[in-house]
C-alpha positions in Angstrom: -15.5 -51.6 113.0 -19.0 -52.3 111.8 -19.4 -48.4 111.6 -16.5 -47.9 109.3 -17.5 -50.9 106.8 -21.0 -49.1 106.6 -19.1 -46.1 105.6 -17.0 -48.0 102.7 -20.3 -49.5 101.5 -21.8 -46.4 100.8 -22.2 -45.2 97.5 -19.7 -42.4 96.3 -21.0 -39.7 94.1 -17.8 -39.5 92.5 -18.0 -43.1 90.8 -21.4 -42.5 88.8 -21.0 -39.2 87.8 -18.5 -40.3 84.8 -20.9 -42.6 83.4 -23.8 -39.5 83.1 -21.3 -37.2 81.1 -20.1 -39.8 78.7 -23.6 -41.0 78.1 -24.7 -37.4 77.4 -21.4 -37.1 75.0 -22.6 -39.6 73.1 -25.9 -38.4 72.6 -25.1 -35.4 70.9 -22.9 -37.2 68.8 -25.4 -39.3 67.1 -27.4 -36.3 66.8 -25.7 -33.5 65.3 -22.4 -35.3 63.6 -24.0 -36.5 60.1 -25.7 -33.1 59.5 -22.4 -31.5 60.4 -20.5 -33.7 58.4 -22.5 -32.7 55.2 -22.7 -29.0 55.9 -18.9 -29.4 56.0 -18.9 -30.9 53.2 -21.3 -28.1 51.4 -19.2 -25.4 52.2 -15.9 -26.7 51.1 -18.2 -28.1 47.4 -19.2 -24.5 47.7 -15.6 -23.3 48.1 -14.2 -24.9 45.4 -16.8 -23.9 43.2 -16.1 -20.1 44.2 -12.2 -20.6 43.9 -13.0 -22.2 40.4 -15.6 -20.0 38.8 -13.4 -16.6 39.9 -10.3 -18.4 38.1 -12.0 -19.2 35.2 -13.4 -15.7 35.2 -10.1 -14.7 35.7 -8.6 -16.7 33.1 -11.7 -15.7 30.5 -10.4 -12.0 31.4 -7.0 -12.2 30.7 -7.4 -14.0 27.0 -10.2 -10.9 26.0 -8.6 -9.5 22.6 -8.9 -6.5 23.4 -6.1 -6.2 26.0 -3.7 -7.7 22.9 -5.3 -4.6 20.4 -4.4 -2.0 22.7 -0.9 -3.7 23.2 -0.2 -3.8 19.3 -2.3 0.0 19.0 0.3 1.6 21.6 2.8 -0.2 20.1 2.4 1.5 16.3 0.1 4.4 17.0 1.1 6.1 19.9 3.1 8.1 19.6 3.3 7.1 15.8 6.3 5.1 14.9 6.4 5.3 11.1 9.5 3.2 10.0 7.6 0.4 12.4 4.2 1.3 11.0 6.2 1.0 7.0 8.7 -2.1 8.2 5.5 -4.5 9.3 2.4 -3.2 6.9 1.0 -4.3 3.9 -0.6 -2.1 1.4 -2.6 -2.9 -1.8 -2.2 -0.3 -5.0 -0.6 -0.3 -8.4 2.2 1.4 -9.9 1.9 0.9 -13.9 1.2 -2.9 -14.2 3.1 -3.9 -11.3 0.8 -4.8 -7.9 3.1 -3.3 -4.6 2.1 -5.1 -1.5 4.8 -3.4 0.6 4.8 -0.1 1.4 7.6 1.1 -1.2 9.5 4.6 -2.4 9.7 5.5 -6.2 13.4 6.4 -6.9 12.7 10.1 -7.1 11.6 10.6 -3.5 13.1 9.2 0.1 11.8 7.5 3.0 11.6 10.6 5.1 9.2 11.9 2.3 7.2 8.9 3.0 7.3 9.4 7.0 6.7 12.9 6.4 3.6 11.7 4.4 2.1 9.7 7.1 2.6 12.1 9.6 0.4 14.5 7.5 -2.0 12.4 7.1 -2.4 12.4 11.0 -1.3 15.8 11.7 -3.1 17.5 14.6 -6.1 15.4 14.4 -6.2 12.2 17.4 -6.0 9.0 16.6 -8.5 6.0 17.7 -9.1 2.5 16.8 -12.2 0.5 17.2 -13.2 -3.5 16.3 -14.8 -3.4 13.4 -15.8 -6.9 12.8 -15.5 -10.6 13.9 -14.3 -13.2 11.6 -15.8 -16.8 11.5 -13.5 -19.5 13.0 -11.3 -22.1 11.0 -14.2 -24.8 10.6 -17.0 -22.3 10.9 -19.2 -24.0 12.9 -22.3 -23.0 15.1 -21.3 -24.0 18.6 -23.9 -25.7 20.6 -25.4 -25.0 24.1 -24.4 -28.2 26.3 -25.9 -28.2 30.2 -23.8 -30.9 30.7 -20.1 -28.8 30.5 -21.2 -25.1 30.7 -17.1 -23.9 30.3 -16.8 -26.1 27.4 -19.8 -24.1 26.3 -18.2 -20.4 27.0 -14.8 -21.6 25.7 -16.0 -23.1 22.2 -17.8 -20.0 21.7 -15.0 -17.8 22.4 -12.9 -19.4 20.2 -15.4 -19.4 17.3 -14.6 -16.0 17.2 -11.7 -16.0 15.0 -10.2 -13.3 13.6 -10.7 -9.7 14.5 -10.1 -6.2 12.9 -9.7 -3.3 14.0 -9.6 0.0 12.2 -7.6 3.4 12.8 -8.8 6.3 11.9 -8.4 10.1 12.4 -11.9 11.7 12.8 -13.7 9.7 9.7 -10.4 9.2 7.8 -8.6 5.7 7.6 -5.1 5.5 8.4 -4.5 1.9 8.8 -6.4 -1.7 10.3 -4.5 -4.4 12.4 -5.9 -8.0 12.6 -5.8 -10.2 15.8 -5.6 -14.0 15.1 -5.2 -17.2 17.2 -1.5 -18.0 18.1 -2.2 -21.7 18.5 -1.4 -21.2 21.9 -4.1 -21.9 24.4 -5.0 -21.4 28.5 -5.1 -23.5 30.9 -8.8 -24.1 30.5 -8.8 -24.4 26.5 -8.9 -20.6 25.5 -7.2 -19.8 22.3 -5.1 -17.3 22.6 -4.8 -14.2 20.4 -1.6 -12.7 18.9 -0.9 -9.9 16.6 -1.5 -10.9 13.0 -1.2 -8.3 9.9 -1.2 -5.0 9.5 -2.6 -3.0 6.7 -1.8 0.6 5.9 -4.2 2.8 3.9 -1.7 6.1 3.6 -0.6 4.8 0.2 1.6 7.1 -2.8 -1.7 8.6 -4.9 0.2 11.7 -6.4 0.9 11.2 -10.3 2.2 13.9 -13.2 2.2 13.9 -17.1 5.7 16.2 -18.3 5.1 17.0 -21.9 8.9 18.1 -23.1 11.1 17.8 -26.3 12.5 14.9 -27.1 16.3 16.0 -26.9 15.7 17.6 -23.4 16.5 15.9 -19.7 13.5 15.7 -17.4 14.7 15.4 -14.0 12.5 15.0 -10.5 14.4 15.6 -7.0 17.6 15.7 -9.1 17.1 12.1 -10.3 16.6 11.9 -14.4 13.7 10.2 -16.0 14.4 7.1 -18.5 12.7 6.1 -21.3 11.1 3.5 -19.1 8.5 6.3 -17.8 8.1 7.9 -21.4 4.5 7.2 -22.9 4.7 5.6 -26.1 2.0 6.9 -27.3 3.0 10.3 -27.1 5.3 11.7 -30.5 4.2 15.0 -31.3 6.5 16.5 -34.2 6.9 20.0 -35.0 6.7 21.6 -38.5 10.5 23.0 -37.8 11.8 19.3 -39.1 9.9 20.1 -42.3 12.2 22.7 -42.8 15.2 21.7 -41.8 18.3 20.4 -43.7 17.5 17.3 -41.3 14.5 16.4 -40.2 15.3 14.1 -36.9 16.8 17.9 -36.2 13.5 19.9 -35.6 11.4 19.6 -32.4 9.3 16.6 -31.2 7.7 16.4 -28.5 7.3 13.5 -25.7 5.5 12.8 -22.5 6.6 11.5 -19.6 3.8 10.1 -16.6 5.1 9.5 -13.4 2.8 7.7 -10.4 3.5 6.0 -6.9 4.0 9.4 -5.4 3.5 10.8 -2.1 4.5 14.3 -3.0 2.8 16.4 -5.3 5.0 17.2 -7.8 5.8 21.5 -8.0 8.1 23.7 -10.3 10.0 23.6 -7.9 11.0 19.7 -7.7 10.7 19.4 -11.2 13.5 20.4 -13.3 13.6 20.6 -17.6 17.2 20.9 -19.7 17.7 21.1 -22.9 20.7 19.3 -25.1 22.8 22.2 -23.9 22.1 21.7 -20.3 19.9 25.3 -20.0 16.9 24.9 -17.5 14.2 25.4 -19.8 10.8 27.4 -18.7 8.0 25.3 -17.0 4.2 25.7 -17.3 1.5 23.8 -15.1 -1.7 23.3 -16.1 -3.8 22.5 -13.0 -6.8 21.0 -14.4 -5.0 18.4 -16.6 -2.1 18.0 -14.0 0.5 17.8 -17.3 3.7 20.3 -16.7 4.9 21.4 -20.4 8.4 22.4 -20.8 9.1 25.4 -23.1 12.3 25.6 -25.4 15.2 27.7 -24.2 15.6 30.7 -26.7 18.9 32.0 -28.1 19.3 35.6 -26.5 22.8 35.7 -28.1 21.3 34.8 -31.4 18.1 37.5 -30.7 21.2 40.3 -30.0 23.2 39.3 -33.1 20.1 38.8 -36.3 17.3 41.0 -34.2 17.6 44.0 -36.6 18.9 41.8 -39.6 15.4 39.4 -39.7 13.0 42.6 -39.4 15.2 44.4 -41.9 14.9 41.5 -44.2 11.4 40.9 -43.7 10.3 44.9 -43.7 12.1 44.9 -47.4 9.9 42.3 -48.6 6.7 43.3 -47.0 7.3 46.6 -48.6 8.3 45.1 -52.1 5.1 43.3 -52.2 3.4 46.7 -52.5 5.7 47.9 -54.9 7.8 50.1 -52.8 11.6 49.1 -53.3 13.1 46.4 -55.3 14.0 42.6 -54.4 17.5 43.8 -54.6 16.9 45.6 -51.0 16.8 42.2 -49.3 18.3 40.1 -51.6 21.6 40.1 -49.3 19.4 38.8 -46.6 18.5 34.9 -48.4 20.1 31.9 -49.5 19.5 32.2 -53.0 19.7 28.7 -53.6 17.3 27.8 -51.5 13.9 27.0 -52.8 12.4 29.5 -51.1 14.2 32.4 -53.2 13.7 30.3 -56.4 9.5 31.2 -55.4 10.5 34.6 -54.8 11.7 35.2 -57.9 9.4 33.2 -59.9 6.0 34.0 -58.3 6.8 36.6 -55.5 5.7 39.2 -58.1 2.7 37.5 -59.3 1.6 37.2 -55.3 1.7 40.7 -54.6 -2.1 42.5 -54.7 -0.9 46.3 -54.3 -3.4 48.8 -52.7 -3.1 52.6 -54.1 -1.5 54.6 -51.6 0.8 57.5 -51.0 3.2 56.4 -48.3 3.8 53.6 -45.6 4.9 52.7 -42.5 6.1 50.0 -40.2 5.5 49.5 -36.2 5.3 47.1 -33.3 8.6 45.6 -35.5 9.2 42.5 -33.2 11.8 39.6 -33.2 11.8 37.0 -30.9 11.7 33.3 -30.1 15.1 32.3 -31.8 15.8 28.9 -31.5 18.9 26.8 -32.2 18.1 23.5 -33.8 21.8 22.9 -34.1 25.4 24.8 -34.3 24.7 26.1 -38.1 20.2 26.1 -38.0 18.2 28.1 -36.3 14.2 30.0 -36.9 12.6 33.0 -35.0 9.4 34.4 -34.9 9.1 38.2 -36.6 5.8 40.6 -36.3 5.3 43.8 -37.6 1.9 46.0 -38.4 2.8 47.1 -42.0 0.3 49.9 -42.3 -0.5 51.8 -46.0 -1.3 55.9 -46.3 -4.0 55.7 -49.5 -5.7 59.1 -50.5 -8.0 61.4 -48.4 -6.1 58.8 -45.2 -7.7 56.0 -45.8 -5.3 53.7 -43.7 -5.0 49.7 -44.9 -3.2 47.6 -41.9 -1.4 43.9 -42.4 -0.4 42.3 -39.5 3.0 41.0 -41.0 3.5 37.2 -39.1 6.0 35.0 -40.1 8.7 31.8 -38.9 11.5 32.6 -40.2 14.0 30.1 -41.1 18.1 30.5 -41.6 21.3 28.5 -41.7 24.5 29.2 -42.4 26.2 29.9 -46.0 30.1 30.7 -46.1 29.6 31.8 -42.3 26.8 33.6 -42.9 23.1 33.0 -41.8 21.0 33.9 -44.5 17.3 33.2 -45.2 16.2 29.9 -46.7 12.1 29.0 -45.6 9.5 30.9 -43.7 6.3 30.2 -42.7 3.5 32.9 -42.6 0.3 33.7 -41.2 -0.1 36.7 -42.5 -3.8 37.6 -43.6 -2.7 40.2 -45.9 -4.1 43.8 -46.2 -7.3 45.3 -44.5 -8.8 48.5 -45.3 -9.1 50.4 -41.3 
């Protein structure tokens, strides 16, 4: 009995080895939780800061301009859309006194002539773009460093940016320059964003002509008649045919016409010349003054018919004025009425200077230019080397030159004025 109360007396193991362990617990408790705590407490600081900075880095990436310029460059330039490129652009140039801000097609040429210009402009060649330079923000003010809200820092100064250009070219050649601006949108962290904001197109109309033509003819370009509207006024060049005319608003004047905003040069080919009868008349260009002149359309019918009859006429007189014949040979041949044969009669004589000779002769007869001025007028142009046989053939020469003028008289053309540029006789 005694024995067995010993026993229950004697200390168990198992009773105080609970109290050790949970006293050694608490020991490295106190020791190591607080440091812990705030290394914890680093790392998730640390953390956030991470998560932050590579979202605002993130964020700072996606706003860059640069991703909006190539968005807007692929959009025009590649491949080239023109009628997106002409429907969105502005362009600066003037046609006459009229400033064109748009880009815009004169009435003698199409939009697919303007595409086609554009697209030539480019041809083979590759296009690029590149910034060019930075505008100054609405309030243009110098952003200041501030330690105390770094992001504010980067954001102001990415927003005093303000507008930006860019500039297309092909090689060194300008084509066109888009602008970035702010949307008045902004990121999350204050960003402004940018947005597409004008475009400006340098391929601009630049070809221009001067038509010098008569005032009674049509001047048409691509099939579409010129109006007065494009006639200089300056420009009222009158012939010496109305001087000799029965009506002087009959005879030939000349006008000119300038055309400009043009993006084809204009050929003989696009440019077409009629006269009052609705006969294409002959074209020259002169390269160095870029001005076309339109020639008059001459009477071949009237050239078949009076041909023979003018160089008859004038061979008679020639001849008369060396006394060989008699004004009765080409009397037939002029309105004796006309003033003209009133001189002939009176002083034709008295103009005559007659070289000694033995015999004559007439070459190189010529007749040409005949030109109707109206259903009962017309003149023509008649050459002729009247050359003189003297003694021991001595030869004297007179390049026989005159405008001839007729009308009609009881059906009849007959002679009524001349001009002449004769020089008269030269011994060879």
């Amino acid at each position: 009995m005694n024995q067995t109360n010993e026993i229950r007396r004697r200390p168990s193991r198992g009773v105080r080895e609970p109290e050790r362990t949970a006293e050694k617990k608490k020991g490295i408790s106190l020791f190591w939780l607080i440091p812990l705590f705030l290394l914890l407490l680093a790392g998730l600081f640390l953390l956030a800061i991470n998560v932050k900075i590579k979202s605002f880095l993130r964020e700072y990436e996606a706003v860059q301009p640069k991703y909006v310029a190539e968005k807007i460059y692929q959009k025009y330039f590649t491949p080239l859309d023109c009628k997106a490129i002409f429907r969105d652009a502005s362009v600066s140039y003037k046609v006459g006194e009229e400033e064109i801000t748009k880009p815009t097609v004169s009435p003698f040429e199409t939009e697919a002539d303007m595409e086609n210009y554009l697209r030539s402009l480019v041809g083979e060649g590759e296009l690029s773009y590149s910034a060019i330079s930075t505008g100054a923000s609405g309030n243009d003010e110098t952003v200041k460093m501030n330690f105390s809200n770094l992001s504010q820092y980067f954001v102001d100064s990415f927003n005093a940016q303000g507008d930006l250009r860019y500039i297309v070219k092909v090689g060194e050649k300008k084509i066109a320059e888009f602008t970035l601006g702010h949307t008045g949108k902004k990121s999350r962290s204050g960003y402004d964003e940018y947005g597409f904001s004008s475009l400006f197109l340098y391929a601009v109309p630049h070809e221009s002509v001067t038509v010098y033509a008569p005032l009674t003819s049509t001047v048409s370009l691509n099939g579409v008649p010129l109006d007065e509207k494009y006639r200089i006024p300056d420009v009222r060049d009158e012939t010496d045919s109305g001087k000799h005319l029965e009506n002087p608003a009959d005879g030939v004047v000349y006008v000119a016409y300038y055309l400009e905003g043009l993006y084809n040069k204009v050929t003989t080919d696009s440019l077409k010349v009629t006269d009052r009868l609705g006969k294409t008349q002959p074209i020259v260009y002169d390269e160095e003054k870029n001005v076309f002149s339109a020639g008059l359309v001459y009477d071949d019918e009237l050239k078949q018919q009076y041909a023979d009859y003018v160089i008859h006429a004038i061979e008679r007189y020639s001849a008369r004025m060396q006394n060989d014949g008699a004004i009765s040979e080409f009397a037939a041949y002029f309105d004796q009425n006309s003033d003209l044969w009133g001189s002939i009669r009176e002083q034709g004589w008295s103009l005559a200077f007659v070289w000694d000779h033995i015999g004559y002769n007439f070459t190189e007869q010529k007749a040409e230019e005949f030109y109707a001025y109206n259903d009962h007028e017309f003149s023509c142009h008649v050459s002729m080397l009247h050359t003189l046989i003297g003694y021991n053939n001595q030869l004297y020469t007179d390049h026989v030159d005159f405008i001839v003028y007729l009308h009609k008289v009881n059906g009849q053309y007959l002679i009524y004025d001349w001009v002449t540029s004769s020089e008269g006789m030269k011994a060879q």
